[in-house]
GULUMPA-734096 format. One record per residue (C-alpha): x, y, z. Coordinates in steps of 0.5 Angstrom, whole numbers, plus 500, padded with zeros to 3 digits. Example, Ala and Ser with C-alpha at 12.3 -4.5 7.8 and 13.67 -1.06 7.14 Angstrom:
<rec east="525" north="491" up="516"/>
<rec east="527" north="498" up="514"/>
This chain:
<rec east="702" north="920" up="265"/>
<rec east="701" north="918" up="271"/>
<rec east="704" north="920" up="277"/>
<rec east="705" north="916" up="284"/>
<rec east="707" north="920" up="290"/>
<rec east="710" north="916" up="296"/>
<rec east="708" north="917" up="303"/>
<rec east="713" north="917" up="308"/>
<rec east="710" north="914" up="314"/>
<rec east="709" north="918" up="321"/>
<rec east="714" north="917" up="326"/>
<rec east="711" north="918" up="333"/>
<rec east="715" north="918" up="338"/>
<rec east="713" north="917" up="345"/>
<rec east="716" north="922" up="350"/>
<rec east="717" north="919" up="357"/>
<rec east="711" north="922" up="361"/>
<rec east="713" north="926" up="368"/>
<rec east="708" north="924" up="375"/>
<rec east="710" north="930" up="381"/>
<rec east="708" north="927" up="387"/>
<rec east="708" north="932" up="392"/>
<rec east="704" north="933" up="398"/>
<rec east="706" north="937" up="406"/>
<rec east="709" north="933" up="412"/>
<rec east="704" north="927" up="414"/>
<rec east="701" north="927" up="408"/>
<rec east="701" north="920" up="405"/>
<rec east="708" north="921" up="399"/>
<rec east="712" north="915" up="402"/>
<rec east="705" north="910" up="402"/>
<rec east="704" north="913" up="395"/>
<rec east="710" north="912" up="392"/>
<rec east="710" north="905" up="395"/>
<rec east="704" north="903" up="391"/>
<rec east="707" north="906" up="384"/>
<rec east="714" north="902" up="385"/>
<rec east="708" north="896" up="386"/>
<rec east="706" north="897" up="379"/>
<rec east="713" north="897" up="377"/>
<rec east="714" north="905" up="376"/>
<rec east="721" north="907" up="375"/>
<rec east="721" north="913" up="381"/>
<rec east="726" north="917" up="384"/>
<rec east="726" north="917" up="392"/>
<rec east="728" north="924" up="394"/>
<rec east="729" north="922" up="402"/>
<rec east="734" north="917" up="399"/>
<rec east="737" north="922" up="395"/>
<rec east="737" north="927" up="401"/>
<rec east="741" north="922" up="405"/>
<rec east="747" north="921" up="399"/>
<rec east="748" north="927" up="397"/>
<rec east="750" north="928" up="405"/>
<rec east="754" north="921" up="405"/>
<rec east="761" north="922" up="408"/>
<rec east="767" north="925" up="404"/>
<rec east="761" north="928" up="398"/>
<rec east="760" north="936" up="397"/>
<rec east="754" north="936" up="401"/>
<rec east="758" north="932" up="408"/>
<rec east="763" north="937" up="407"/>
<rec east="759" north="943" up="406"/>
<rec east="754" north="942" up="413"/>
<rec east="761" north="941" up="415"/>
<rec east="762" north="947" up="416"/>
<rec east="756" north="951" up="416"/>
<rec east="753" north="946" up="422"/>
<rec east="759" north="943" up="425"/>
<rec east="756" north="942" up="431"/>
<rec east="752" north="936" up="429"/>
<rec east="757" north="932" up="426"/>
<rec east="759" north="925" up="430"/>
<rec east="764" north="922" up="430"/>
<rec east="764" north="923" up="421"/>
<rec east="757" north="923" up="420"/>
<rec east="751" north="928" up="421"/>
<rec east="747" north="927" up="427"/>
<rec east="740" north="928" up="424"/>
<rec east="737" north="929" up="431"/>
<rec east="741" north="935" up="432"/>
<rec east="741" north="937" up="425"/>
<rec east="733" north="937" up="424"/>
<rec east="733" north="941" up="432"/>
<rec east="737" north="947" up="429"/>
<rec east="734" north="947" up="422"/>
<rec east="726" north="947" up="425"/>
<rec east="727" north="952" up="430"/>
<rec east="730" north="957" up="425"/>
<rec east="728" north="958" up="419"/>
<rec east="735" north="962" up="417"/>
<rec east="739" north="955" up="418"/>
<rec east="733" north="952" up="415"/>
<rec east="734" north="956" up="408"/>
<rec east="743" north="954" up="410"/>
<rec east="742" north="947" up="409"/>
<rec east="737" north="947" up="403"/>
<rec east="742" north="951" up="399"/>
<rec east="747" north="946" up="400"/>
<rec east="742" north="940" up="400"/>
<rec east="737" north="943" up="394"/>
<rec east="742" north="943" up="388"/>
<rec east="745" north="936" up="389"/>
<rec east="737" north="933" up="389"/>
<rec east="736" north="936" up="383"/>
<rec east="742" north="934" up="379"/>
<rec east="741" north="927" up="381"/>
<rec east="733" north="927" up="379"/>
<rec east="737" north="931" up="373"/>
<rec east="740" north="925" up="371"/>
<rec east="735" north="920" up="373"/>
<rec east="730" north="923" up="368"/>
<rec east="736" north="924" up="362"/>
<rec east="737" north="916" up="363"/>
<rec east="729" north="914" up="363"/>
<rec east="729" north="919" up="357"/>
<rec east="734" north="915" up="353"/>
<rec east="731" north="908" up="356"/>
<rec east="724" north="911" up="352"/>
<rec east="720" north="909" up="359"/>
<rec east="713" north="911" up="359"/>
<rec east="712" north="914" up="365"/>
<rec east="717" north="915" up="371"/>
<rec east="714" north="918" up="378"/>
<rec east="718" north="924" up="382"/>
<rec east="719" north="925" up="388"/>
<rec east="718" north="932" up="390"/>
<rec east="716" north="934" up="398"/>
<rec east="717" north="941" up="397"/>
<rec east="715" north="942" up="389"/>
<rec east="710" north="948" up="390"/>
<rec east="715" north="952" up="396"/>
<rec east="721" north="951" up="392"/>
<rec east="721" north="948" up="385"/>
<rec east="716" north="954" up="381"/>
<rec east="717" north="949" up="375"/>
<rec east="711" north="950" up="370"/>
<rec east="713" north="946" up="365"/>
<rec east="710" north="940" up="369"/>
<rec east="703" north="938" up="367"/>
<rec east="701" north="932" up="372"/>
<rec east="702" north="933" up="380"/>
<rec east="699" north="929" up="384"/>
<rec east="697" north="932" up="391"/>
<rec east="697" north="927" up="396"/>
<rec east="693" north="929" up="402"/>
<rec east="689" north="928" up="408"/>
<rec east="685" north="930" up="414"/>
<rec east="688" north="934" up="418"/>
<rec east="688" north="930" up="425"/>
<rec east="690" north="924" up="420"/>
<rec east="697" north="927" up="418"/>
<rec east="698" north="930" up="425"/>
<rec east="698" north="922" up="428"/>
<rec east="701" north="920" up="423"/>
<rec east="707" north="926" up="424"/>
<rec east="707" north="926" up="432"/>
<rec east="708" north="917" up="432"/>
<rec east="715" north="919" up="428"/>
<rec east="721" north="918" up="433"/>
<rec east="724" north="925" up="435"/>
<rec east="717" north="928" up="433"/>
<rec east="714" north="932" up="438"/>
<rec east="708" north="938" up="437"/>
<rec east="712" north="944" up="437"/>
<rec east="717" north="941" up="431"/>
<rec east="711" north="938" up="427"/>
<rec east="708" north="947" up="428"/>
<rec east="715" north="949" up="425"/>
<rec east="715" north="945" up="419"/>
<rec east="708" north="945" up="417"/>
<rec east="709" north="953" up="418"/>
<rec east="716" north="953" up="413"/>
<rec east="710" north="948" up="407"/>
<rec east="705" north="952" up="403"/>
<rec east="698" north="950" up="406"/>
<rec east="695" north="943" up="404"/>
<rec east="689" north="947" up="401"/>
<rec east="693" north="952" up="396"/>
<rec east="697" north="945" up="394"/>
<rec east="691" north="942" up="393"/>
<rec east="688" north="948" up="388"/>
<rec east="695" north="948" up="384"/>
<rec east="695" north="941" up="383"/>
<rec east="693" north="937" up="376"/>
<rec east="690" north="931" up="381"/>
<rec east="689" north="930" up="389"/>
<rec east="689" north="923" up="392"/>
<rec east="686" north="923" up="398"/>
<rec east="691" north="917" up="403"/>
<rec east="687" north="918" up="409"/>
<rec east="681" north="913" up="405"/>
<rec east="687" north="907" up="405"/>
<rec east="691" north="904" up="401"/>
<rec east="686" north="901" up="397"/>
<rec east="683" north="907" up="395"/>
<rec east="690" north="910" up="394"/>
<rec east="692" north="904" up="389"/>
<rec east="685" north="904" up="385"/>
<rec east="686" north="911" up="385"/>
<rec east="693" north="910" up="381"/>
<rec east="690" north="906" up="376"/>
<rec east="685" north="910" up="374"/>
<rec east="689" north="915" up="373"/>
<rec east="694" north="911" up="369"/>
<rec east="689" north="910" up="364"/>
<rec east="689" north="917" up="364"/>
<rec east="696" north="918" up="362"/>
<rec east="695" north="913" up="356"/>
């Protein structure tokens, strides 16, 4: 008697793929992160996210309230005089972080569980200060973004509010460029433009595939 055995067919399934793009003050992140939304890349922008999770009336508004009430006008923040504060103390730094950190997080929470459900194939994150506060090792593809120094440095003092001494405080609270670089699974070079960046981004799609 002849026995026939029926084969189930394998289900693949294609997890969404998670790109950090991280990088120091002046690096190249917002350019960065502009090309991958060119090429139709879901992606959580951290500055907007930092922006609303301190809107007023929400948690994060309230807590700066009271922890920075100096720097809120006429019921909003005053990022000026807040950014004045949190740069030249590295204690009221780490203050506004633990209010601001965790709403972030939720939020990209919530952005990835979405794409997830969606099945997207690969979504960005960004995350400035992925090495300094994240220590996540579950995530295999970080993009560095980087440049020359004297390139981030231009690039850092033509913002508006921006002046030396700040640029030093900040980049003293940041891992510097050259461990994130060793750390990271890929680096891409900003200061080489936007060209170079964009066929960058292409290439490692493949890669991604």
């Amino acid at each position: 008697m002849r026995i026939v055995r029926k084969f189930k067919k394998k289900r693949y399934s294609k997890s969404t793929k998670i790109i950090i793009i991280t990088g120091s003050i002046g690096m190249g992140k917002s350019t960065t992160l502009s090309l991958f939304k060119y090429l139709g890349y879901p992606f959580f922008d951290a500055d907007y996210f930092a922006r609303k999770v301190v809107e007023t009336n929400t948690k994060g508004f309230q807590k700066i309230s009271k922890t920075f009430p100096s720097v809120i006008k006429k019921d909003s923040i005053d990022r000026k005089a807040l950014g004045e504060i949190v740069f030249s103390d590295p204690k009221d730094l780490e203050r506004l972080e633990r209010i601001i950190h965790p709403q972030i997080k939720k939020e990209r929470e919530r952005f990835i569980r979405i794409h997830r459900v969606k099945r997207s194939k690969i979504i960005v994150l960004d995350i400035p200060l992925f090495f300094e506060k994240e220590n996540d090792n579950s995530y295999s593809n970080i993009f560095v973004i980087t440049a020359p120094s004297f390139i981030q440095k231009q690039r850092v003092l033509r913002r508006i509010g921006m002046n030396k001494d700040k640029f030093i405080n900040i980049l003293n609270t940041q891992i510097p460029d050259i461990r994130k670089r060793q750390r990271g699974s890929q680096v891409i070079q900003s200061g080489l433009g936007k060209r170079f960046v964009l066929k960058k981004i292409r290439f490692l799609k493949t890669k991604l595939d």
